[in-house]
C-alpha positions in Angstrom: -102.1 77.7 143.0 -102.6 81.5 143.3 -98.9 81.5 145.2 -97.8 79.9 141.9 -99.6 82.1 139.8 -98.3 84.8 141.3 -94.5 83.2 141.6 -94.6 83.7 145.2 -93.4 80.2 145.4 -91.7 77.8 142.9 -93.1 74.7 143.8 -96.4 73.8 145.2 -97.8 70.9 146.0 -101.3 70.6 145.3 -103.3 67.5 146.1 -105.9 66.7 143.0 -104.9 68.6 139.9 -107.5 70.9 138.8 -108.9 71.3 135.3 -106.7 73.7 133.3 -109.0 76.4 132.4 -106.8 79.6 132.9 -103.9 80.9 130.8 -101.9 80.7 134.4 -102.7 77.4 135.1 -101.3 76.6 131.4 -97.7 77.6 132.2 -97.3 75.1 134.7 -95.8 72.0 134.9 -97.2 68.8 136.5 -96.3 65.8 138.0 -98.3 63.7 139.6 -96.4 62.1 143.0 -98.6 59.8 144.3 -101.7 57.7 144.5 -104.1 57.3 147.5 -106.6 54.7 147.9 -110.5 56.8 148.8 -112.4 56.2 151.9 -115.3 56.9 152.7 -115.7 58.9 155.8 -118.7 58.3 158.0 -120.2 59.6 161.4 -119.1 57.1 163.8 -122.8 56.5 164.4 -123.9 56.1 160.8 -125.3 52.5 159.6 -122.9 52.1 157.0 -119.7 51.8 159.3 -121.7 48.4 160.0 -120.2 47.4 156.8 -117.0 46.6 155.9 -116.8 47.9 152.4 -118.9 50.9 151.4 -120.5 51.1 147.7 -120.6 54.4 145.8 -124.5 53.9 145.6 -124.8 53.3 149.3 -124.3 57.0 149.6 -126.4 58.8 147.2 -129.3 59.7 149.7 -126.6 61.5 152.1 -125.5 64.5 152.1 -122.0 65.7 151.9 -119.3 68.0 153.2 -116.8 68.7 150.6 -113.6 70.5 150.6 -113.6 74.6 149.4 -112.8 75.1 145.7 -110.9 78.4 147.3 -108.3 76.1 149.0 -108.8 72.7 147.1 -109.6 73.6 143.4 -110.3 70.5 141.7 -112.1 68.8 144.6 -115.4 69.2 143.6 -115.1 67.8 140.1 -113.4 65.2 141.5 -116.0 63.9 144.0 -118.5 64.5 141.5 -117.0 62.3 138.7 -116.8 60.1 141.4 -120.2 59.9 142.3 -121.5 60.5 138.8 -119.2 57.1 137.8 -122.0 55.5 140.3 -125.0 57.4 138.4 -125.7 60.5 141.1 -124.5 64.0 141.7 -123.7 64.6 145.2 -125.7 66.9 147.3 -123.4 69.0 148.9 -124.1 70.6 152.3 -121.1 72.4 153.4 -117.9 73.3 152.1 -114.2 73.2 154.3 -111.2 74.9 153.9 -108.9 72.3 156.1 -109.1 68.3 155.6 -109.8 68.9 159.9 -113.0 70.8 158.9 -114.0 68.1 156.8 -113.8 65.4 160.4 -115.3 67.9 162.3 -118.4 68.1 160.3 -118.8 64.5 159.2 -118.8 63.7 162.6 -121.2 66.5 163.8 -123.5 64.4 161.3 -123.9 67.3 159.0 -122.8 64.8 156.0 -120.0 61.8 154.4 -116.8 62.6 152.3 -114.4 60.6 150.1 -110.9 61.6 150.6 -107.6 60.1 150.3 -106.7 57.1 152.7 -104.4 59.7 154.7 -106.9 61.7 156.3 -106.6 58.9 158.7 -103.7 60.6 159.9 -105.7 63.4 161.2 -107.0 63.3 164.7 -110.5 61.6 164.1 -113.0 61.6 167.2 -116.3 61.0 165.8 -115.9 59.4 162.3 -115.2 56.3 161.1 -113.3 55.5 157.7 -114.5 52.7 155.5 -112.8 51.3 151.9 -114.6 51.6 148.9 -116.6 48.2 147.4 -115.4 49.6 143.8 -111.6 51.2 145.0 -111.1 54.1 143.6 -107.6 56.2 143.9 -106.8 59.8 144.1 -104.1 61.0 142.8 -101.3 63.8 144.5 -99.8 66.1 142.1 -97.0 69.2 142.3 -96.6 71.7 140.1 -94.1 74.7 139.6 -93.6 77.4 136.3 -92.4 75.7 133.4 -90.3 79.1 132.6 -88.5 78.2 135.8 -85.4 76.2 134.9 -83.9 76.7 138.7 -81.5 74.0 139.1 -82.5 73.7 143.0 -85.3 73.7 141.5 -85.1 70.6 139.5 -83.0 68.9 142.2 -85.8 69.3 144.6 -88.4 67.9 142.1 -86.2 64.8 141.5 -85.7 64.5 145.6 -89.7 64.7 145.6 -90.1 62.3 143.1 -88.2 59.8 144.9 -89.8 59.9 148.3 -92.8 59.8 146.9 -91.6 56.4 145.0 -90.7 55.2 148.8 -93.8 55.8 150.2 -96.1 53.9 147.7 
């Protein structure tokens, strides 16, 4: 978002979309790509993974590890709303820059996450994903300068757009 802000870049794509509070964050345009089904992601030896669906209030005496508001703003809200949907604020432990921090922690047993469905993408020795009892989605958004009326520009959103219609 700062790249953005900056117009370092004309496009970026930025997972959840944070609150608009700044005048910078006003000027741009949105579109939201995709949505991902949350998991919950678990120490591989935690006594949840002996279920197969995991309910919001299952976690509220853990502890979690949550992704940096420096290089995911937005995430916090979001896995608060979450949680507060299910009547508790999360107790955050630790905060990750990289979705691979996040795995490395959980399974160190410093704490559970939500995240979108494709973390399981990531290598993941250690943790084990389970689906929500309530789903829940997350959505994907882009944005880019709505001053910025690049053709390639607005080719390359359209391109966007379609894949991510493919991939749902």
């Amino acid at each position: 978002l700062r790249a953005l802000e900056a117009r370092k870049i004309d496009l970026g794509f930025v997972g959840l979309r944070p609150p608009v509070a700044g005048k910078n964050l006003a000027t741009l345009a949105w579109e939201r790509v995709a949505r991902h089904n949350v998991v919950v992601v678990l120490p591989a030896d935690h006594p949840l993974t002996r279920k197969n669906r995991v309910g919001l209030k299952d976690l509220k005496p853990l502890f979690f590890v949550a992704m940096s508001e420096q290089t995911h703003p937005g995430s916090r809200d979001w896995l608060s709303g979450l949680c507060q949907e299910a009547g508790f604020t999360p107790r955050i432990l630790q905060d990750v820059d990289l979705e691979s921090g996040i795995m490395t922690f959980v399974a160190e047993g410093l704490g559970v996450t939500l995240a979108r469905e494709q973390i399981k993408n990531l290598p993941h020795p250690g943790v084990v994903f389970r689906p929500l009892a309530t789903a829940a989605k997350a959505d994907y958004w882009i944005a880019w300068h709505r001053e910025n009326h690049s053709k390639a520009l607005a080719q390359y959103i359209e391109v966007v757009k379609r894949r991510a219609a493919i991939a749902r």
